[in-house]
Structures are given as structure tokens and as C-alpha cells.
N, C-alpha and C positions, 0 to 999 in steps of 0.2 A: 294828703296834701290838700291849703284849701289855699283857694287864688295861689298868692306866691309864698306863702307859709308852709311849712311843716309842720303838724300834732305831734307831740311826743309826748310819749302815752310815760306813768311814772312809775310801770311794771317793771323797766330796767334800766341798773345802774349806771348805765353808756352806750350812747351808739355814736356810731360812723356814717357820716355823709362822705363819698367816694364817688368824684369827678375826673372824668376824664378813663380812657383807655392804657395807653402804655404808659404814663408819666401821669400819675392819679394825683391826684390834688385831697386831700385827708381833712376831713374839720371831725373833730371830737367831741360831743357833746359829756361830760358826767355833772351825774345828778349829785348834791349836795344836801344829805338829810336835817334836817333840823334840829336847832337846838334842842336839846334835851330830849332826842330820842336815838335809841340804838337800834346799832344795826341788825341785829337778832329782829328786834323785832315789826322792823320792812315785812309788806310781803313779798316773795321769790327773794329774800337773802339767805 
């Protein structure tokens, strides 16, 4: 985290930011690869 941002790094395909104790609040981030390149060949795919 820097100031009020989050880094997310592009090793993986989705994370979860998870707010909150008994009634979690969920934001999903996924990553969308680029044209013209497959998924094979991501690294960690």
C-alpha cells in the first residue's frame, strides 16, 4: 500500500480486497491480458 493506493503486482490473475468482519464487503479486481497475447503464455498461468 502506498498513501491511500493499493500496488497490484501483475503475477496474479485476481485479487480480493475484503472489508469488514461478519458482513464483508468484496471488491474483485481481475486482470485482463492483452490483445494479442495468450494465456499460456502469462507468467504463473
Amino acid at each position: 500500500m502506498s498513501g491511500r493506493f493499493y500496488v497490484i503486482d501483475r503475477i496474479f490473475d485476481a485479487a480480493e480486497l475484503r472489508l469488514g468482519l461478519k458482513r464483508q464487503q468484496i471488491v474483485r479486481i481481475d486482470r485482463i491480458a492483452p490483445q494479442g497475447t495468450s494465456k499460456s503464455k502469462r507468467r504463473g498461468a
